[in-house]
C-alpha positions as CSV (number, residue, x, y, z in Angstrom):
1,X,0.0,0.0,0.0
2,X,1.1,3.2,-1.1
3,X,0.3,7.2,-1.1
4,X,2.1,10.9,0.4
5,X,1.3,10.9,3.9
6,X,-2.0,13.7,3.5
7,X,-2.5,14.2,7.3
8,X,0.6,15.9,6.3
9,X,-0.7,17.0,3.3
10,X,2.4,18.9,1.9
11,X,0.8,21.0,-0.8
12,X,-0.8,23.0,2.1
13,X,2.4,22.9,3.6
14,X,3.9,25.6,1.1
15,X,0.5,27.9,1.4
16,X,1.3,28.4,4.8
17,X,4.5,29.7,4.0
18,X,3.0,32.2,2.2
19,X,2.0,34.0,5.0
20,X,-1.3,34.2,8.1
21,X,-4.3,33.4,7.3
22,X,-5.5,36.2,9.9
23,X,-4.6,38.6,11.9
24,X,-5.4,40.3,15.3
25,X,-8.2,42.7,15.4
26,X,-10.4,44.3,18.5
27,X,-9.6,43.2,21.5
28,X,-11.3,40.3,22.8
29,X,-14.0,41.8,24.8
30,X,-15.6,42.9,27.9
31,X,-13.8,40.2,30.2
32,X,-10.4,40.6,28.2
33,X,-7.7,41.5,31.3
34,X,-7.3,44.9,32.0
35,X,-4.6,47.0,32.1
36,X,-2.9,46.8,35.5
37,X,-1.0,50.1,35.3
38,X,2.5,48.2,34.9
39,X,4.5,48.3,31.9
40,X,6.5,46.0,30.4
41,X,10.0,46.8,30.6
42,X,11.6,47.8,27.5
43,X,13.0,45.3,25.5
44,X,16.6,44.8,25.9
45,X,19.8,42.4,23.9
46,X,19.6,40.1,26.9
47,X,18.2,36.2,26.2
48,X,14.8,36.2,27.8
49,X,15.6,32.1,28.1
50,X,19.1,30.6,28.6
51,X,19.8,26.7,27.5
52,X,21.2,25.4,30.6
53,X,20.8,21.9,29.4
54,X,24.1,20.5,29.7
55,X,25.5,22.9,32.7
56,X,22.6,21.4,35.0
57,X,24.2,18.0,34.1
58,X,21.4,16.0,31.8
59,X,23.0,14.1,29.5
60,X,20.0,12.6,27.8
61,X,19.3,12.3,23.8
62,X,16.2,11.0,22.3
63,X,16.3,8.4,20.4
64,X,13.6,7.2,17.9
65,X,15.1,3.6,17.2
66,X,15.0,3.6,13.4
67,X,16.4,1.7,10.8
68,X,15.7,3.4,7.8
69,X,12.3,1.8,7.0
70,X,10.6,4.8,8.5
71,X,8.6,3.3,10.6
72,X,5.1,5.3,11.3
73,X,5.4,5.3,15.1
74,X,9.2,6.9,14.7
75,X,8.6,10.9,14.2
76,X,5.9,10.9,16.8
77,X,7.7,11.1,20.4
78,X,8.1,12.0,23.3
79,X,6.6,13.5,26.2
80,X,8.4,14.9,29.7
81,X,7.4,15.3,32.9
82,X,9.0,18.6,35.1
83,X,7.4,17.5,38.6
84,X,8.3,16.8,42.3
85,X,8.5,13.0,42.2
86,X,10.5,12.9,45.3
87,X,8.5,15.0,47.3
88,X,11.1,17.8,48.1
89,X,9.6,20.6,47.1
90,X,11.8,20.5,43.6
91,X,10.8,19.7,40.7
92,X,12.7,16.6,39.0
93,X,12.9,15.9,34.7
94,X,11.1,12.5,33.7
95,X,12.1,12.1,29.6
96,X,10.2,9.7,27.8
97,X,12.3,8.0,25.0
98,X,11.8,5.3,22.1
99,X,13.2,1.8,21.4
100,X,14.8,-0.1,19.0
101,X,12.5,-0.9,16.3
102,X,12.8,-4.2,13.6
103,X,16.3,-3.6,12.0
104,X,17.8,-0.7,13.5
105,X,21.4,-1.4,14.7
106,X,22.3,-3.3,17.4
107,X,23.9,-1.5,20.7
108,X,22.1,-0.7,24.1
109,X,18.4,-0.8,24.9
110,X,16.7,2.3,25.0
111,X,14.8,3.7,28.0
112,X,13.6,6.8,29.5
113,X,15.7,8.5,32.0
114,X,15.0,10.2,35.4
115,X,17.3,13.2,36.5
116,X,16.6,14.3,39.9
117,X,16.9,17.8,41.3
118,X,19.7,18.9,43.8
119,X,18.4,22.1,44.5
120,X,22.0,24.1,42.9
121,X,20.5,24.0,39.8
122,X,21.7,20.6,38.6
123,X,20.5,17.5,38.5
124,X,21.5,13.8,39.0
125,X,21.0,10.6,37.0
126,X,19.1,8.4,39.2
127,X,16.8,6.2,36.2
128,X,18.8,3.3,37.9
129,X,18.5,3.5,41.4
130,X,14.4,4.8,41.1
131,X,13.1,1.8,39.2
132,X,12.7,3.9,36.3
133,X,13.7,4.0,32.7
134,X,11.2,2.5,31.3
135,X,12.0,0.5,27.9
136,X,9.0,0.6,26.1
137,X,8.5,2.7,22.8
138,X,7.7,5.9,24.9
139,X,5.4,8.3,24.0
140,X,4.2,10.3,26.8
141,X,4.2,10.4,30.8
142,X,1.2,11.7,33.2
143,X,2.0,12.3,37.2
144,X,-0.9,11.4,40.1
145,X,-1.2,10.1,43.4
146,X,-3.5,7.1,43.2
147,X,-3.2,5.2,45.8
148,X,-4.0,8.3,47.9
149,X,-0.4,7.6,50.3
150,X,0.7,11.2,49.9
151,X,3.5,10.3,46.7
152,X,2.8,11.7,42.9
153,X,3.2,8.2,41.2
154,X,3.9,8.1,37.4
155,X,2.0,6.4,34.5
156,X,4.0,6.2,30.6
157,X,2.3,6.0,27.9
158,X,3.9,3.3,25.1
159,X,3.3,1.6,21.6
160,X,2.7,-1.3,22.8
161,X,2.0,-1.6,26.5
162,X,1.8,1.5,28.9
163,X,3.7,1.6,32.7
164,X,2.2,2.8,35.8
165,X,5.0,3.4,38.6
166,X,3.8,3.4,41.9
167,X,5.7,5.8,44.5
168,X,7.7,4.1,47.5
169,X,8.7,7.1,48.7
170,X,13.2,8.1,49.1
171,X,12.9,8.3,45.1
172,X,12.5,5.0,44.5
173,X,9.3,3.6,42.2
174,X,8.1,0.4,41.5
175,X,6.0,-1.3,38.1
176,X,2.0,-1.9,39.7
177,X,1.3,-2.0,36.0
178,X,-0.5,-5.7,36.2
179,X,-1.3,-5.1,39.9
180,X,-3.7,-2.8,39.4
181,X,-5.1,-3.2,36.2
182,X,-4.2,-0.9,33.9
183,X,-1.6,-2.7,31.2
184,X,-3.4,-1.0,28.3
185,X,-1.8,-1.9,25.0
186,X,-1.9,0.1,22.1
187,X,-0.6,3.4,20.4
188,X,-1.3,5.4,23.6
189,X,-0.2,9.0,23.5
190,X,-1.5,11.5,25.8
191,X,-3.2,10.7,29.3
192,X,-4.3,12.3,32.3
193,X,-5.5,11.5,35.7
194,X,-8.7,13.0,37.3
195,X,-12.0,12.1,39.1
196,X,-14.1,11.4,36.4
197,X,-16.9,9.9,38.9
198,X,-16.6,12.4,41.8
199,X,-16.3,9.4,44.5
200,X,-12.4,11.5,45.3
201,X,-10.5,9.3,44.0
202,X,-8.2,9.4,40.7
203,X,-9.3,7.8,38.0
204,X,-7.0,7.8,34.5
205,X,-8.1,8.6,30.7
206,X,-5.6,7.5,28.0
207,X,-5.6,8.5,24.3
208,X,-4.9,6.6,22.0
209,X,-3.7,6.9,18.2
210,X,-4.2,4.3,15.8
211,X,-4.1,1.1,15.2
212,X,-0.4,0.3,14.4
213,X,2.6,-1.9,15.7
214,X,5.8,-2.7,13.6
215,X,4.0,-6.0,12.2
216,X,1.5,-3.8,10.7
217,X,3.4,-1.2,9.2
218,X,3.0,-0.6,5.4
219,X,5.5,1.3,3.4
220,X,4.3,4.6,1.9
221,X,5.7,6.6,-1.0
222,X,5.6,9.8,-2.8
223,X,6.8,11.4,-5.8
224,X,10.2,13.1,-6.2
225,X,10.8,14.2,-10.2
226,X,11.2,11.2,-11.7
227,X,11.7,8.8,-8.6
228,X,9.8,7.5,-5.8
229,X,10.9,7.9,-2.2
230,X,9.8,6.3,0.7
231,X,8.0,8.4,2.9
232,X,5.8,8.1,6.5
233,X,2.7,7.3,6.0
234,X,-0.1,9.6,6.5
235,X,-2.4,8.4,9.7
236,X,-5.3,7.5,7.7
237,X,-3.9,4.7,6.3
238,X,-4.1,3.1,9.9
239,X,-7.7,2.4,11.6
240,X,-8.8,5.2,14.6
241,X,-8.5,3.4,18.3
242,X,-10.5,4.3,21.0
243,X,-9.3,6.1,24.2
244,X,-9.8,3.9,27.7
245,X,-11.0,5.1,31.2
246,X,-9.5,3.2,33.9
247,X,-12.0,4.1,36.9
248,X,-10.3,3.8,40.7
249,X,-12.1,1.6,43.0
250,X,-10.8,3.0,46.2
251,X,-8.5,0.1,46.6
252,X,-6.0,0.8,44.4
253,X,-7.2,-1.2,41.5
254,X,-9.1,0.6,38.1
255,X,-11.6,-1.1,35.4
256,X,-11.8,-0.5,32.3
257,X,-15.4,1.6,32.5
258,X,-14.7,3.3,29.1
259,X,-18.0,2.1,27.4
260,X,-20.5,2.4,30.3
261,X,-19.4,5.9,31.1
262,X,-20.2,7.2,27.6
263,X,-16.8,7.4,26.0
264,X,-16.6,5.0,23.6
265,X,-18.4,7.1,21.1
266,X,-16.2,6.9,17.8
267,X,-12.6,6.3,17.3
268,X,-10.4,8.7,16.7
269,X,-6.6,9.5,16.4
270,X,-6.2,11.3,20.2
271,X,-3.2,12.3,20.8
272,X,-4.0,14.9,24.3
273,X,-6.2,15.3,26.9
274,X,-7.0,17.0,29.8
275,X,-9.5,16.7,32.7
276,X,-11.1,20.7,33.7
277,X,-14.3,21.6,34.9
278,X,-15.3,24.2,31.7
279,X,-18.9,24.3,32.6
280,X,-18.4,25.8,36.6
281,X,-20.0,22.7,38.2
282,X,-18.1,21.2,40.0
283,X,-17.2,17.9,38.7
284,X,-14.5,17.7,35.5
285,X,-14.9,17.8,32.0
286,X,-12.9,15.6,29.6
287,X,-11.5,17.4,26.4
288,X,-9.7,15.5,23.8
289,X,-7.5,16.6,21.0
290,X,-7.7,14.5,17.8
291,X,-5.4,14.4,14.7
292,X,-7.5,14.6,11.3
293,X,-11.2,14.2,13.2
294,X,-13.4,16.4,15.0
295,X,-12.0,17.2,18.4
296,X,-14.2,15.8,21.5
297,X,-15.7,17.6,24.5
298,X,-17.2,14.8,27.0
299,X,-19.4,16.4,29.6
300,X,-19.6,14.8,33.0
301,X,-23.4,14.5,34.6
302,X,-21.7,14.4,37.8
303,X,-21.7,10.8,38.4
304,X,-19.3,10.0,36.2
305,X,-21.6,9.4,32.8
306,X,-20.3,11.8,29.5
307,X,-22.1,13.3,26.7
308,X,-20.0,14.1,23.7
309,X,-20.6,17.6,22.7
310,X,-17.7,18.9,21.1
311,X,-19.4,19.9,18.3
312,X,-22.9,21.5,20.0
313,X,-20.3,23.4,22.4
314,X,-17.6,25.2,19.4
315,X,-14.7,22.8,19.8
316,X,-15.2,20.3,17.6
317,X,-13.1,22.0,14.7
318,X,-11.5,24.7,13.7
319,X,-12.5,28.6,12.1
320,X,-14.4,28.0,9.2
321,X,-15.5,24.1,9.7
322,X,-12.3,22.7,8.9
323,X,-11.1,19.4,10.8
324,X,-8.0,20.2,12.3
325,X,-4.7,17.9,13.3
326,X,-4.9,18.3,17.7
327,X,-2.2,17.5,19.4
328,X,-1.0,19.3,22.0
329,X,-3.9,20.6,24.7
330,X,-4.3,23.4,27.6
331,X,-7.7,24.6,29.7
332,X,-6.0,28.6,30.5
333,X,-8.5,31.0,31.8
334,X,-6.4,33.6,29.3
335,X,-8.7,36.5,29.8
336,X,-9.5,36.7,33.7
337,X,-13.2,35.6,33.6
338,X,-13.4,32.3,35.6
339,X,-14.4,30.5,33.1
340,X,-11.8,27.9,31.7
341,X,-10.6,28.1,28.1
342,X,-9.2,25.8,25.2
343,X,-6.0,25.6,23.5
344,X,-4.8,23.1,20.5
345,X,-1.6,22.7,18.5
346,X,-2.3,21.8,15.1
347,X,-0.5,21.2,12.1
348,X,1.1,24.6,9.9
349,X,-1.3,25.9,7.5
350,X,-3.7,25.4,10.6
351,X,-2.6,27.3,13.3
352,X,-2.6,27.0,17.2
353,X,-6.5,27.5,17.8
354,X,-7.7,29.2,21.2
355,X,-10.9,28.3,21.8
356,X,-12.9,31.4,24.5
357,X,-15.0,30.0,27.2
358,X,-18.4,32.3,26.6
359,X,-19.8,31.1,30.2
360,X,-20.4,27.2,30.0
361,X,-22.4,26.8,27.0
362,X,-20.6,27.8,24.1
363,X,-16.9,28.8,22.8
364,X,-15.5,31.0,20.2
365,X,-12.5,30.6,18.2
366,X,-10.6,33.6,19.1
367,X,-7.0,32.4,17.4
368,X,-6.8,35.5,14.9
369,X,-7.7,38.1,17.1
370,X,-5.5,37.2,19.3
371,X,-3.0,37.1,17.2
372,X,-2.2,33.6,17.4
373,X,-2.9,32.7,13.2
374,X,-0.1,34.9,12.1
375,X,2.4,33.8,15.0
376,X,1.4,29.8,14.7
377,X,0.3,29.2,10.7
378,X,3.7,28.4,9.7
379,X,4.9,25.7,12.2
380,X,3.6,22.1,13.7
381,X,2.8,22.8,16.9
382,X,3.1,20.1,19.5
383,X,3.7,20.7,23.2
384,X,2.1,24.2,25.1
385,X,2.1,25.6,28.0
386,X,-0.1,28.9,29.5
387,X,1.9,30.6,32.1
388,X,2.8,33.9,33.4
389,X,6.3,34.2,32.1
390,X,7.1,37.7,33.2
391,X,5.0,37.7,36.5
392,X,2.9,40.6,34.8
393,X,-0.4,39.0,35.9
394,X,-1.5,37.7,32.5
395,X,-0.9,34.2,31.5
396,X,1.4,34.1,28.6
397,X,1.9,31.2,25.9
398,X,5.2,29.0,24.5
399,X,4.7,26.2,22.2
400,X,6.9,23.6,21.0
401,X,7.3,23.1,17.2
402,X,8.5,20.6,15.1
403,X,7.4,18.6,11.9
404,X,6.8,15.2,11.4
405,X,8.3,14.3,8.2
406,X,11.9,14.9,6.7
407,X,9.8,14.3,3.5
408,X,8.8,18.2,3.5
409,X,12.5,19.1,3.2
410,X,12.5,17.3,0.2
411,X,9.6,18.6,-1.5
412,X,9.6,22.2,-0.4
413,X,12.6,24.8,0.1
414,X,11.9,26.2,3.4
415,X,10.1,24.2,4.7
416,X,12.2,21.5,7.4
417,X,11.4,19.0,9.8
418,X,13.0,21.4,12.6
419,X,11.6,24.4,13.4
420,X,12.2,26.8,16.4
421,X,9.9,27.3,18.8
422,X,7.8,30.3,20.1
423,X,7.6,32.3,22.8
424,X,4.1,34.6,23.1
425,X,3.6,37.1,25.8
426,X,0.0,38.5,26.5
427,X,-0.4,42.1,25.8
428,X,-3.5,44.5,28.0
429,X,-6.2,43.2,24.9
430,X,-5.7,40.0,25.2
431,X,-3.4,39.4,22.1
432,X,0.0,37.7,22.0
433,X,3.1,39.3,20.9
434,X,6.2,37.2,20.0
435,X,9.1,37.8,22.5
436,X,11.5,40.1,20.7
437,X,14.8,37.9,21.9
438,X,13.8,35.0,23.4
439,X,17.1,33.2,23.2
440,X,19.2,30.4,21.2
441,X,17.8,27.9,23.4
442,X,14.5,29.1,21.7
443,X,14.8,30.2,18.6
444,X,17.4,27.2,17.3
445,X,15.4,25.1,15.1
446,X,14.7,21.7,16.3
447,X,11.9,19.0,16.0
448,X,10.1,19.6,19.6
449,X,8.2,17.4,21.6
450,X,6.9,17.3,25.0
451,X,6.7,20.4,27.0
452,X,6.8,21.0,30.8
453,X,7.0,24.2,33.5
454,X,8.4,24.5,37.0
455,X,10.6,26.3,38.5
456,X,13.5,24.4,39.2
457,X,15.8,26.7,40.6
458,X,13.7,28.2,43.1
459,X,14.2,31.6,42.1
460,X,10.4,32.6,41.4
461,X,9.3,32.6,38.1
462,X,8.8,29.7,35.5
463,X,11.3,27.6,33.9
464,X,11.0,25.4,31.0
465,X,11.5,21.5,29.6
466,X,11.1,20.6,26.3
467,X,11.9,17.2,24.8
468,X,13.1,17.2,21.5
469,X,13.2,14.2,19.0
470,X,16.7,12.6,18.1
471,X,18.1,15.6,20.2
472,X,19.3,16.6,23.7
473,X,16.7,17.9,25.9
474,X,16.3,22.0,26.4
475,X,16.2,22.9,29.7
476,X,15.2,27.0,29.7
477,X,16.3,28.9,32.7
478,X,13.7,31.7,33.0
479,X,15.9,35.1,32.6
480,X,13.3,37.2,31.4
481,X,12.6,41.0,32.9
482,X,10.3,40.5,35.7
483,X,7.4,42.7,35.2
484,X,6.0,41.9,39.1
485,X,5.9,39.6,42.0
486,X,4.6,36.1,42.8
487,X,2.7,33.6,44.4
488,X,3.2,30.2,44.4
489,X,0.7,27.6,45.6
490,X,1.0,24.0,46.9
491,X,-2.2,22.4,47.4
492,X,-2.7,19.0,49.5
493,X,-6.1,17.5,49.7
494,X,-7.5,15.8,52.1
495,X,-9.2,12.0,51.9
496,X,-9.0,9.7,48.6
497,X,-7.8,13.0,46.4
498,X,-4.5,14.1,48.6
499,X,-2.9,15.7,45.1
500,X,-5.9,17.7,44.9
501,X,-6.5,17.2,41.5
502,X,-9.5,19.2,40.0
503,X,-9.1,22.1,42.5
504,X,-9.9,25.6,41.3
505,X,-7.4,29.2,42.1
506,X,-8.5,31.7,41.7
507,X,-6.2,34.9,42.7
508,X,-7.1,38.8,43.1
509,X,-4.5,40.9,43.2
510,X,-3.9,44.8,41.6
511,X,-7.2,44.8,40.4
512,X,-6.8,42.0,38.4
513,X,-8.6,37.6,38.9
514,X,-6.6,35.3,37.9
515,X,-7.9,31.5,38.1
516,X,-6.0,27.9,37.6
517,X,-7.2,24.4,38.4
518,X,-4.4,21.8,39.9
519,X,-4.3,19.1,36.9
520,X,-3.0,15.8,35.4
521,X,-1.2,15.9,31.8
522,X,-2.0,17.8,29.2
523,X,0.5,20.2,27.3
524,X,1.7,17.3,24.4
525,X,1.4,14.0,26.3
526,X,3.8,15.8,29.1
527,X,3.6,16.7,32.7
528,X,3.9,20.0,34.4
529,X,4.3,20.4,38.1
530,X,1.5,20.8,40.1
531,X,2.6,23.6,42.3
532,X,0.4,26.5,40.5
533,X,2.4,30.2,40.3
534,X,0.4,33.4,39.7
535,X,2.7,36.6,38.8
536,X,1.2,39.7,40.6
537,X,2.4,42.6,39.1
538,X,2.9,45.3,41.3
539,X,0.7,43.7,44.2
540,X,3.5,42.6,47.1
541,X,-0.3,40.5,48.3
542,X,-3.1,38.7,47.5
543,X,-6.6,37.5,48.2
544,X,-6.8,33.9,47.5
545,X,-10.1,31.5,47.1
546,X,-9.5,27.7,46.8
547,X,-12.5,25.6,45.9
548,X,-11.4,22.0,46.9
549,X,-12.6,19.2,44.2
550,X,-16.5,17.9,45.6
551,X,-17.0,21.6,47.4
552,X,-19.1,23.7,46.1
553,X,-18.2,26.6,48.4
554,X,-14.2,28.5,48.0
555,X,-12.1,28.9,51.4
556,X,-10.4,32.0,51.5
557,X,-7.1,33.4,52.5
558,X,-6.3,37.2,53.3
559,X,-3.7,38.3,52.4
560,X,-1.2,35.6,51.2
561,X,2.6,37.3,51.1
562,X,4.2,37.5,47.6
563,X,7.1,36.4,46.6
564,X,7.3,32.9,48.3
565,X,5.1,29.6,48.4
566,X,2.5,28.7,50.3
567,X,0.9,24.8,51.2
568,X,-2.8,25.0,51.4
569,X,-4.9,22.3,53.1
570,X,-8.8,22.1,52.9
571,X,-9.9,23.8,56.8
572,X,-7.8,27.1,56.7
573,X,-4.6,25.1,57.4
574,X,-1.6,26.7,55.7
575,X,2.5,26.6,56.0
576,X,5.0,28.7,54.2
577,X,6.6,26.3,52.6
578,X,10.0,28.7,51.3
């Protein structure tokens, strides 16, 4: 079987070098931010981001595991994870990898690697000594305390069968995969855990891609003057899978409850997910990100049963009807109203599609007014992340871009499989602007992955991991003009949910509301940490309302102290923790 890979359809890839599609307009509306009053600092020559990657002592290089044949699975990986695994208050680097596939050269097996954080701003191999490294064909990693024993465990996603880690506490982890239930095989991408039931524990979603393993593969070709190259294929020419829900029953153990809670509607080629309560009522909200078919939006009843509405509710595709290629996937509240909003990566010619919350029932694709067309159409967008960069109050954007075929730079000048990244800070409408010198870290062109933020040297504001395919890792010190303080929040439930996943921030400071829910996944089948930071501007304090996951009423705390963290328990109970 043969044919040019058209989810990658690479006549559209030279239109969107032509130029946007769009362009910002109007602001964005009544509930856009307003202006705080603070100004940006001037732009200056210093790097807003410095590479630190090899000075904080990770030695790590993806590796796809080919052997020429161009296998499908190959240009597709990998995810990171930038959490607290050891429960020291830092945040640690989790790198998903690949593995050897039929008839790439021999030499060492493959594996993920864990790098732990010293708190000097370097970190330490310690995939050995944890349990880790997984050795599967890696696409993705999700973090979550399941078991409800205090410790974030970790669940990789594979082709072929995923890995849930369970936590033992002094860094050390150990494979529950069979255990508990959840050896789900597959081309799983992007997963995420959550309460999908509301009985406080975590239950876990899973995407997954198509139907495909090495057996399976067919060779693909296209066109080049008067020869025929081998090319991967497109994703069509592999059936659509189904996503799982693993539900929790209390004891540790899941079941497969993807059909009887309403999920198993069509399948489709998912690649993120996330869990958020869009809708304000209390119980989360399952949005998935599919390549080449509608996107879905599974609404939650409360007891755990889903409607799929993606297409009643806006989100389905893109401006203009058009099916879009999802893969990367954030739930922002970019303009201040306390509603949550959408955000996809899609493919170039399609743009990075931001999707406004218009109060529970409805959303608006706001992309080209906020400026996002023109930034985005050019590149393949994979990994994002919504976070306030410059501590300004306003959450700001950075994507992760990289194509998936080597077979554009043979068709089209200008068009290559590496592609730099981009860095977007919000402006007083509600636009984005591209940082005017983001850095080399940034702006050199590679194929990028997985995404993460955290703060790993403790300084304040948001730092930055991006895994990049048959490449070293970048890790992005943060170095960019403060425009303001901080706030930094730890949460720790109580009961069944102690990672407090599904709780809702929201922060008043300066004038300004900001609000964030504590989540699982997301970003491109990667891992943030869960410690949520809000930048405050010129506001040294803040009011703060946490709404615990099952509550319906928000505790409040009056003032909370800038420029340091603060762990939060449900009752009043807080502790500086730095």
């Amino acid at each position: 079987m043969t044919g040019v890979r058209a989810g990658i359809t690479l006549g559209l890839l030279w239109v969107a070098l032509a130029g946007g599609c769009g362009d910002r307009g109007a602001s964005l509306g009544e509930s856009s931010p307003r202006a705080s009053g603070h100004v940006r600092p001037a732009a200056t020559s210093a790097a807003a981001f410095t590479r630190v990657t090899d000075a904080a002592g990770i030695r790590f290089r993806h590796e796809d595991g080919a052997s020429g044949r161009r296998y499908f699975a190959e240009s597709m990986g990998a995810g990171v994870a930038f959490s607290d695994l050891t429960g020291d208050g830092r945040p640690d680097i989790y790198l998903v990898n690949g593995a050897r596939l039929p008839g790439a050269p021999a030499g060492a097996p493959l594996r993920d690697a864990f790098y732990v954080n010293q708190g000097d701003g370097t970190f330490e191999d310690r995939t050995d000594a944890a349990g880790l490294g997984d050795p599967g064909y890696g696409m993705g990693c999700c973090v979550g305390d399941y078991d409800a024993d205090g410790r974030p465990d970790l669940f990789v996603t594979n082709v072929g069968r995923c890995t849930l880690y369970r936590n033992l506490g002094g860094g050390v982890f150990s494979d529950v995969t069979a255990a508990v239930g959840v050896g789900l095989t597959g081309f799983c991408t992007g997963a995420a855990f959550g309460d999908a039931d509301g009985d406080g524990d975590l239950d876990l979603y899973v995407c997954r891609y198509v139907r495909w393993s090495a057996a399976t593969d067919q060779p693909c070709q296209a066109q080049q003057g008067d020869r025929r190259v081998e090319v991967y294929c497109r994703p069509t020419v592999y059936p659509a899978d189904l996503g799982v829900l693993y539900l929790n029953d209390g004891s540790g153990r899941f079941r497969d409850a993807t059909r009887a809670s309403g999920l198993a509607v069509t399948p489709a080629r998912s690649l993120g997910c996330l869990w958020t309560d869009f809708d304000n009522d209390r119980d989360v909200d399952l949005f998935v990100a599919n390549d080449m078919s509608p996107n879905f939006l599974f609404v939650n009843d409360g007891k755990g049963h889903f409607r799929e509405e993606a297409m009643a509710r806006g989100v389905a595709l893109g401006e203009g009807g058009k099916t879009h290629a999802g893969m990367g996937v954030a739930a922002p509240d970019f303009d201040g109203d306390g509603w949550m909003d959408f955000a996809v990566t899609n493919f170039s010619g399609e743009y990075l599609a931001l999707y406004r919350n218009l109060g529970g029932n409805a959303f608006e694709d706001v992309s080209a007014r906020a400026g996002l067309v023109r930034a985005t159409n050019r590149f393949v967008g994979f990994g994002l992340c919504f976070a306030d960069l410059d501590l300004n109050g306003r959450p700001d954007l950075f994507v992760a871009n990289g194509h998936v075929t080597e077979a554009a730079e043979q068709f089209y000048p200008g068009v290559t499989m590496a592609q730099p990244n981009l860095c977007l800070l919000q402006n007083s409408a509600g636009g984005f602007d591209p940082l005017a010198n983001p850095g080399d870290g940034v702006t050199q062109a590679r194929a990028s992955r997985g995404l993460a933020v955290a703060d790993f040297d403790g300084d304040g504001d948001l730092d930055l991991v991006v895994n990049n395919w048959k490449e070293a890792p970048d890790l992005l010190r943060n170095d960019l003009a403060r425009a303001g303080h901080w706030l930094r929040l730890r949460l720790q439930g109580t009961g069944k949910n102690r990672a407090a996943l599904g709780a809702r921030v929201r922060v008043t400071a300066g004038g300004r509301s900001q609000t964030q829910e504590v989540c699982s996944g997301g970003s491109y089948a990667s891992q943030s940490d869960a410690a949520l930071t809000f930048g405050l501007g010129d506001a040294a304090s803040a009011r703060v309302e946490v709404t615990w996951p099952a509550q319906k009423i928000a505790e409040v705390w009056e003032p909370l102290a800038g420029d340091r963290e603060h762990r939060l328990r449900p009752g009043g109970a807080k502790e500086m923790a730095r």
